[in-house]
C-alpha positions in Angstrom: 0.0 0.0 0.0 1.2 3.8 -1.1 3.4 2.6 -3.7 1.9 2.8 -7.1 0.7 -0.5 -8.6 0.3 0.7 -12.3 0.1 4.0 -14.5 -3.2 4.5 -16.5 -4.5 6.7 -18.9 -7.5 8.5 -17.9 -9.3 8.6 -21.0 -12.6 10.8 -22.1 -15.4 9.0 -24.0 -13.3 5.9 -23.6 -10.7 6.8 -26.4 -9.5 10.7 -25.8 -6.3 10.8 -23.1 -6.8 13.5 -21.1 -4.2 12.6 -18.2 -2.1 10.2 -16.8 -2.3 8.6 -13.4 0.1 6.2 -11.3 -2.4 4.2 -9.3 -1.9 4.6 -5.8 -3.8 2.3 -3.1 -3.7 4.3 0.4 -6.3 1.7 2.0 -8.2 -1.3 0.9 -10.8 -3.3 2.6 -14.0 -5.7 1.6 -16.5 -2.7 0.7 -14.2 0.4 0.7 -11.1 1.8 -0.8 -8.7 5.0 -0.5 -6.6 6.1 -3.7 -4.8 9.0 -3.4 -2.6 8.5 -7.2 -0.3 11.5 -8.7 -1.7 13.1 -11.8 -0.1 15.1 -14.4 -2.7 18.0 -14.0 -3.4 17.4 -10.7 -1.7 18.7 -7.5 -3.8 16.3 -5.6 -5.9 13.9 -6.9 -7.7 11.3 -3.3 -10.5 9.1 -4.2 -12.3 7.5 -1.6 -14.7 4.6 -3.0 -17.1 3.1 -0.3 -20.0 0.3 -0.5 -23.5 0.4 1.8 -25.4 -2.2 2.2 -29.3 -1.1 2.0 -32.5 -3.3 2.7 -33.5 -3.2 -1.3 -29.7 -2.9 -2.8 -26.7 -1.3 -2.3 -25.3 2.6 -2.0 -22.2 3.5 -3.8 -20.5 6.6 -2.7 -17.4 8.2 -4.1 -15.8 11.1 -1.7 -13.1 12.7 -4.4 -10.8 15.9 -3.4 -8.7 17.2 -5.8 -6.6 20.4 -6.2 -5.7 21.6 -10.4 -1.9 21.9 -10.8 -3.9 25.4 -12.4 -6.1 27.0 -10.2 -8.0 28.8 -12.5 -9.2 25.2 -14.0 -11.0 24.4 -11.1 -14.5 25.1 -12.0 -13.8 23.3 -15.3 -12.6 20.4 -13.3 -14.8 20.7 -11.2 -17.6 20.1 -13.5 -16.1 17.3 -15.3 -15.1 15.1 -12.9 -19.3 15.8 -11.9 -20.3 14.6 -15.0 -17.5 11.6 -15.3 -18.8 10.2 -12.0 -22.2 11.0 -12.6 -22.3 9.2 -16.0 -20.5 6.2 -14.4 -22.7 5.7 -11.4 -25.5 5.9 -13.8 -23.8 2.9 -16.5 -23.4 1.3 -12.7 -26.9 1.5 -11.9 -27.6 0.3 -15.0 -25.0 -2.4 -15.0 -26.9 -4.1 -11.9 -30.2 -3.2 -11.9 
């Protein structure tokens, strides 16, 4: 744990590189994870992934901080890493439905 364990592309729309990230593990248990993985654009880039058990499914929550090597892209960033996580809880939901 804190060493990385690979280096991915982060692509948009599946095909378009938009950065490059060294996978970093922090914590990992059953139902919940910490990444906190250097970015090329990013300053600092945590992603905390964690799994609830409900009566009629499950809750996915993602708790992401991030800090833009370049400040004045934070709104931008802001709102796309909103959509990229919106979109993929949505294909999740779909996914196992």
């Amino acid at each position: 744990m804190g060493e990385p364990i690979t280096t991915s592309w982060i692509l948009l729309y599946g095909w378009l590189p938009i950065d490059r990230a060294r996978i970093t593990l922090l914590e990992l248990e059953p139902m919940r994870f910490v990444e906190q993985s250097p970015l090329a654009t990013m300053r600092l880039w945590r992603h905390e992934r964690s799994i609830h058990e409900l009566d009629d499914g499950c809750e996915l929550v993602d708790v992401l901080t991030f800090e833009p090597r370049l400040p004045a892209f934070e709104p931008l960033a802001e709102r796309l890493i909103r959509w990229i996580f919106t979109h993929r809880h949505a294909r999740l939901k779909a996914l196992f439905r």
